[in-house]
C-alpha positions in Angstrom: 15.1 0.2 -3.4 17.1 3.3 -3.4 14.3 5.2 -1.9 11.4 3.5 -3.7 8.9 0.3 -3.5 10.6 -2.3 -5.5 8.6 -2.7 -8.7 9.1 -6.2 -8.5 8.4 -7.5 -5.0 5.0 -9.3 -5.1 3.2 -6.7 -2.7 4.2 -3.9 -4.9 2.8 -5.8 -7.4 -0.5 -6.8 -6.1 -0.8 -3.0 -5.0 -0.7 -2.2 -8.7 -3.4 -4.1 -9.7 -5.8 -3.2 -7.0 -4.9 0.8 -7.9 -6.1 -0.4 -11.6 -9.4 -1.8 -10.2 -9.4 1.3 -8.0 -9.2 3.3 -11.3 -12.7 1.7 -12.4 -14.1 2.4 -8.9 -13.3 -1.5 -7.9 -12.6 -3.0 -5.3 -11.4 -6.7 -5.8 -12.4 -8.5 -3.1 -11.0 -12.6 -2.2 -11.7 -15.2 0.4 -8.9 -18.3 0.2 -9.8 -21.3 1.8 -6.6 -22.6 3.4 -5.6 -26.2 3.8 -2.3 -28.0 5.2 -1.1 -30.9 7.1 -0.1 -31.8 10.6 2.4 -34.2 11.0 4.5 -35.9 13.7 7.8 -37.3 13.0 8.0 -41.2 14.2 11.7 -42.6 13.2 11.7 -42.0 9.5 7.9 -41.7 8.7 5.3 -38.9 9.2 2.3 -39.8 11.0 -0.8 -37.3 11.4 -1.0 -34.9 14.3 -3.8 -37.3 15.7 -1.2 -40.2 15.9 -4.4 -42.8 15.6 -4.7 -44.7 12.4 -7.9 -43.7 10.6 -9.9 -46.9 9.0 -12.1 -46.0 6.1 -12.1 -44.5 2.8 -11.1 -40.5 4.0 -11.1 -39.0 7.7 -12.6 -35.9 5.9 -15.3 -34.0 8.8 -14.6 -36.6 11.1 -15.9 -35.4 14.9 -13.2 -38.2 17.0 -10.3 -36.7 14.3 -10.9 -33.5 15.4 -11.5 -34.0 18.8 -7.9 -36.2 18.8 -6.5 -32.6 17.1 -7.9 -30.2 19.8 -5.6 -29.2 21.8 -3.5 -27.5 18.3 -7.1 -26.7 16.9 -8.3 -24.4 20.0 -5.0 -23.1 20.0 -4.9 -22.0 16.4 -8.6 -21.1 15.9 -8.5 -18.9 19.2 -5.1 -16.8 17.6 -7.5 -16.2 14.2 -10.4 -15.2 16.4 -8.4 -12.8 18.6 -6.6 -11.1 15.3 -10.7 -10.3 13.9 -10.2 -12.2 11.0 -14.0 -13.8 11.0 -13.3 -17.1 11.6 -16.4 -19.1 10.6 -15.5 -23.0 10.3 -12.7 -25.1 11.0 -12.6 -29.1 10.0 -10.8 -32.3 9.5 -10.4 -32.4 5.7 -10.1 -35.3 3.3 -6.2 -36.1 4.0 -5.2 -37.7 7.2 -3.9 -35.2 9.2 -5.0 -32.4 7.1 -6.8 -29.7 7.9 -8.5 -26.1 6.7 -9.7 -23.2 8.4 -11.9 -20.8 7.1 -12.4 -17.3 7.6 -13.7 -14.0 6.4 -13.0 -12.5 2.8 -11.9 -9.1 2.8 -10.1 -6.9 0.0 -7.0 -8.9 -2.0 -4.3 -7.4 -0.5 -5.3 -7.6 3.2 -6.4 -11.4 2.5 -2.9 -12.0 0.8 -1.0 -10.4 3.8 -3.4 -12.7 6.1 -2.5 -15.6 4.4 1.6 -15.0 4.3 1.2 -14.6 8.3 -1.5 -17.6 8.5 1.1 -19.8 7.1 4.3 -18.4 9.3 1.5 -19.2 12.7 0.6 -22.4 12.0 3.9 -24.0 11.3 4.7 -21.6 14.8 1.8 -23.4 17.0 2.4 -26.9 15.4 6.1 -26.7 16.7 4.9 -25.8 20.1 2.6 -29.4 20.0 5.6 -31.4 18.9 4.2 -31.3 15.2 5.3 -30.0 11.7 2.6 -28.3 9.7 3.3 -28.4 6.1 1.6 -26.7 3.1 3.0 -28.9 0.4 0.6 -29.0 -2.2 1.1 -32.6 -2.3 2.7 -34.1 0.5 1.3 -37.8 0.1 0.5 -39.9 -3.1 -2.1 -41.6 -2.0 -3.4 -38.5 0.0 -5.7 -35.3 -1.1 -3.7 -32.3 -2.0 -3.8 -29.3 0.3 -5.7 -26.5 -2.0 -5.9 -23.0 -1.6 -9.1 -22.2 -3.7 -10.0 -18.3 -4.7 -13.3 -17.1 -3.8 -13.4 -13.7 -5.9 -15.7 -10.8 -6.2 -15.9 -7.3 -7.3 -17.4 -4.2 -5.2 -18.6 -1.5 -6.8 -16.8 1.7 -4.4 -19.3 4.0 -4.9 -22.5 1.6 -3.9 -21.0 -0.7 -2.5 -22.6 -3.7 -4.1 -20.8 -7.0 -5.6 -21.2 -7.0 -9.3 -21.8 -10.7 -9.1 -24.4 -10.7 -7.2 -27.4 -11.7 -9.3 -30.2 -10.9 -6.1 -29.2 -7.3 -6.4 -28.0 -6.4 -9.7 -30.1 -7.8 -13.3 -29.3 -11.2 -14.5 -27.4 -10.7 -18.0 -28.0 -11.3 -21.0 -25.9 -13.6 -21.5 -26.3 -15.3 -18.3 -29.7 -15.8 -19.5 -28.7 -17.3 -22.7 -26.6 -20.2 -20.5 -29.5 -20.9 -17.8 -27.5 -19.0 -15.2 -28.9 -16.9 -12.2 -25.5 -14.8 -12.5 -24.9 -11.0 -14.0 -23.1 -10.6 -16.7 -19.8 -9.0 -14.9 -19.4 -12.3 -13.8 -19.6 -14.3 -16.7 -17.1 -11.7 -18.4 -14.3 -11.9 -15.1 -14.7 -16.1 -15.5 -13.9 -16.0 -19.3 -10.5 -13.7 -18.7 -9.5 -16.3 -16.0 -10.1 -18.9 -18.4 -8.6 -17.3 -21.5 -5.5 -16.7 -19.4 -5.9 -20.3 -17.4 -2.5 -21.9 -18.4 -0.5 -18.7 -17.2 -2.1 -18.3 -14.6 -1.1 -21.6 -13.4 2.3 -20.5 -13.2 1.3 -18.9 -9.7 -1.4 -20.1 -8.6 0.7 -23.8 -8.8 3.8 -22.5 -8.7 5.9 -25.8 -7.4 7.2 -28.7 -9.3 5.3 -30.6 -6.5 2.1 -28.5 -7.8 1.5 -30.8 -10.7 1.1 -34.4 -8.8 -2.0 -32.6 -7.5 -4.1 -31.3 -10.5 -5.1 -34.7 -11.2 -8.5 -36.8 -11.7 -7.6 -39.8 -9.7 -5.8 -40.9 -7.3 -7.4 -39.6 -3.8 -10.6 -41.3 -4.3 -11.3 -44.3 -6.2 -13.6 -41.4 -9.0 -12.3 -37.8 -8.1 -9.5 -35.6 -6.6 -11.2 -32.5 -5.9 -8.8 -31.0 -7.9 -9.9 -29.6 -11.2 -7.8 -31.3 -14.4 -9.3 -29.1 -17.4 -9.7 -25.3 -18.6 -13.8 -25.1 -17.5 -16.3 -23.5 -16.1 -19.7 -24.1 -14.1 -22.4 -24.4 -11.8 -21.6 -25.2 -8.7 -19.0 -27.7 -10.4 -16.3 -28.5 -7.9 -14.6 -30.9 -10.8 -14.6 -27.4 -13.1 -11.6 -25.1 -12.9 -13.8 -22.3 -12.2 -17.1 -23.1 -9.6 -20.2 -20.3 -9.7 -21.2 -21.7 -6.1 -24.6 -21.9 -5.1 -24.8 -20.3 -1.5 -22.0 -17.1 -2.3 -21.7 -14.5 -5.2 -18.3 -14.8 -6.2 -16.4 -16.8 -8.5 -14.3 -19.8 -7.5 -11.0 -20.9 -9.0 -10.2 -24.7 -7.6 -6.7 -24.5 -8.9 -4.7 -22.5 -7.0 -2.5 -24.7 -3.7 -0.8 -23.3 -0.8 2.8 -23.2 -2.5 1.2 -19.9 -3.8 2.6 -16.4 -3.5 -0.9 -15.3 -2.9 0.1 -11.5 -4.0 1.0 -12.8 -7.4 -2.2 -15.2 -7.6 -4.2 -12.4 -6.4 -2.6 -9.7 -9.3 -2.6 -12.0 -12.4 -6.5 -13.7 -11.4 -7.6 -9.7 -11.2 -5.7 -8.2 -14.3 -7.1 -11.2 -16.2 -10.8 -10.7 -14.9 -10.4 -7.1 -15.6 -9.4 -7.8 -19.4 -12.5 -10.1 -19.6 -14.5 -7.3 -18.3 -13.4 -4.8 -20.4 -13.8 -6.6 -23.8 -17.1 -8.6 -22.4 -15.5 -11.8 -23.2 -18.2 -14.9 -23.4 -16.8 -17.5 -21.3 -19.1 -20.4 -23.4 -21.6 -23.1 -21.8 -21.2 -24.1 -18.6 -20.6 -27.3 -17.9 -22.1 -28.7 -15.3 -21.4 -32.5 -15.8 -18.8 -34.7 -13.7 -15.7 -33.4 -15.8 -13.5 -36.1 -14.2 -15.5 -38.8 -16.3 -14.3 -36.2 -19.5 -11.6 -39.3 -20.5 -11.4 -38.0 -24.5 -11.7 -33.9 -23.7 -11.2 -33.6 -27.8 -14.4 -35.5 -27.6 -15.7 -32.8 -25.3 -15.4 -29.7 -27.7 -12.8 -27.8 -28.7 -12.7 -25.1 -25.9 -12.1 -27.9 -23.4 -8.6 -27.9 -22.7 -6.4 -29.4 -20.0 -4.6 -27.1 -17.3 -1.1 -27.7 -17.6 0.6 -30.9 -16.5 3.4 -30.0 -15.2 5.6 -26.4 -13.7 7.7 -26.4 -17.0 4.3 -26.2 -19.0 2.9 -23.6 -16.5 6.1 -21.5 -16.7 6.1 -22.1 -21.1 2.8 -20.3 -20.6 3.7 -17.7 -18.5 6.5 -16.3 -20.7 4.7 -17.0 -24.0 1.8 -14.3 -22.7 2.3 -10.8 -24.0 -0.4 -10.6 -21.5 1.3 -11.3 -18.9 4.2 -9.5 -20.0 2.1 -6.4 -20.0 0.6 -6.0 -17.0 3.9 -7.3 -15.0 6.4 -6.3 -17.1 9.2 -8.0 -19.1 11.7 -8.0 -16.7 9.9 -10.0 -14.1 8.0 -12.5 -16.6 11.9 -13.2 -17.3 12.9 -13.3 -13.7 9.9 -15.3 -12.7 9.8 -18.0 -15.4 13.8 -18.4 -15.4 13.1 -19.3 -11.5 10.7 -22.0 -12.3 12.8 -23.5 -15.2 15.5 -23.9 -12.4 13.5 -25.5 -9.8 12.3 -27.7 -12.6 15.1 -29.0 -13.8 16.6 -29.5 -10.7 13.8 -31.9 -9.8 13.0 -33.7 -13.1 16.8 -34.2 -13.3 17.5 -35.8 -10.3 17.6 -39.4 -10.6 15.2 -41.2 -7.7 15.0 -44.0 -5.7 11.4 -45.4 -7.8 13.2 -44.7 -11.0 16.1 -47.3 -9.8 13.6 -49.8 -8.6 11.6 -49.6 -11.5 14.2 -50.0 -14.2 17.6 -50.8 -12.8 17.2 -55.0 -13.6 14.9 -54.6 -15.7 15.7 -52.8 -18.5 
């Protein structure tokens, strides 16, 4: 834009946050654990890729589902090999005809460009099998979503070590004070996520559709895998935030694949950073089922719920001076305005299960 980066494209932006981390000798490094469907069009319906009906509760890590799927799984896992990206698992998830493929962390901005292409290559290789992949957050209601949770971690440049990693750095203070194996650079990074939780929903949820998916129920007849409320803890996968057991990072459960994963990547590291730097105490952990939480005033006044829906994401984005400050006013405005729009134009539109539900009988 007349000779220079665009300060508002979303690279540009992720750029500027990792030169800030750069600026403290970090590097911010992020592992996203992609999911999406597979779908074949029959008349009017979608079917999965499999096109074999499924009987039981989920098809999730079944062996004759994935066998079914091979022919689009080779194809796709040998194009992730062949680019070096560390491909380490691959498996029939929860959702029928859903997948996710796992590979290698890296630094943010390499990890976001991987994910852009990763998207543009499946929907390519689908389409060659006669398929649609789609990375809908929430395609299905009665389905899981398709997640796109952020494994996060900070290298030290100079020695190369992860600060969050508690085998070879001290356990902190105040790790110690909550029962945690964990240094205390981690505990700081997981309360400026948390602090800055609703905003940050704005882009790592970005979608109206977003919202039908960070919910308790609905999946399974006690859980969604999809965190409802502003937490953090061990090895939780009903928390917001998950210190896993077998990796050194934190994990954030929220974000889905309607992501910009630039965006994601920028705001989750500029509000780590600001934890960091004023040693922010994220609380107690809670390591409980959170999903069985039904009264979270009941739970404590920290406990609050993510947001319910975009417009409350995108209310939360432009109230933060935060985020106005490390993005800048004029794309907070451009942003939120955006996701105003796409919500009224779905919340507005008057639908078929609104008509059968009220029509007579009002």
């Amino acid at each position: 834009f007349h000779g220079q980066p665009y300060s508002n494209c979303s690279r540009v932006i992720l750029k500027r946050a990792s030169e800030k981390a750069a600026s403290k000798r970090l590097i911010f490094n992020l592992g996203i654990e992609p999911e999406f469907y597979v779908l074949r069009r029959e008349g009017d319906t979608l079917a999965p890729l499999q096109g074999e009906a499924f009987h039981g509760p989920t098809p999730a890590y079944d062996l004759n589902q994935i066998s079914l799927a091979g022919p689009f799984l080779e194809e796709l896992t040998r194009y992730v090999e062949g680019l070096g990206w560390g491909l380490y698992s691959f498996d029939q998830e929860g959702g029928h005809g859903q997948f996710e493929i796992d590979f290698g962390y890296t630094d943010a901005l390499t990890t976001a460009d991987r994910l852009t292409f990763f998207r543009f290559m499946v929907k390519s290789i689908a389409r060659k099998h006669g398929a649609v992949a789609s990375f809908m957050p929430k395609p299905f209601s009665n389905d899981f979503r398709s997640g796109a949770h952020h494994n996060m971690s900070l290298m030290d440049m100079d020695t190369k070590e992860n600060l969050f990693d508690a085998s070879v750095r001290p356990v902190g203070e105040l790790a110690r004070s909550y029962g945690l194996n964990a240094t205390d650079e981690t505990l700081h990074f997981a309360a400026g996520l948390l602090e800055h939780a609703q905003a940050l929903c704005a882009f790592t949820c970005p979608s109206y559709n977003s919202y039908k998916g960070l919910i308790a129920q609905g999946d399974m007849p006690d859980m969604s895998w999809a965190p409802v409320l502003k937490a953090y803890g061990r090895n939780n996968r009903s928390a917001m935030l998950r210190l896993p057991m077998n990796r050194p990072c934190i994990e954030n459960r929220a974000p889905d694949m309607s992501a910009n994963f630039y965006l994601s990547a920028a705001m989750s590291l500029y509000a780590g950073l600001d934890g960091l730097e004023r040693k922010a105490d994220p609380g107690q952990p809670l390591n409980d089922n959170l999903y069985l939480a039904r009264d979270i005033r009941s739970q404590g006044a920290n406990l609050r719920r993510l947001p319910r829906t975009l417009l409350e994401a995108a209310d939360a984005l432009d109230e933060s001076t935060f985020a106005r400050k490390v993005f800048g006013e004029e794309f907070i405005d451009i942003f939120v305005a955006q996701k105003r729009k796409e919500w009224d134009a779905q919340f507005y539109a008057v639908t078929k299960s609104e008509r059968d539900r009220y029509l007579t009988f009002v």
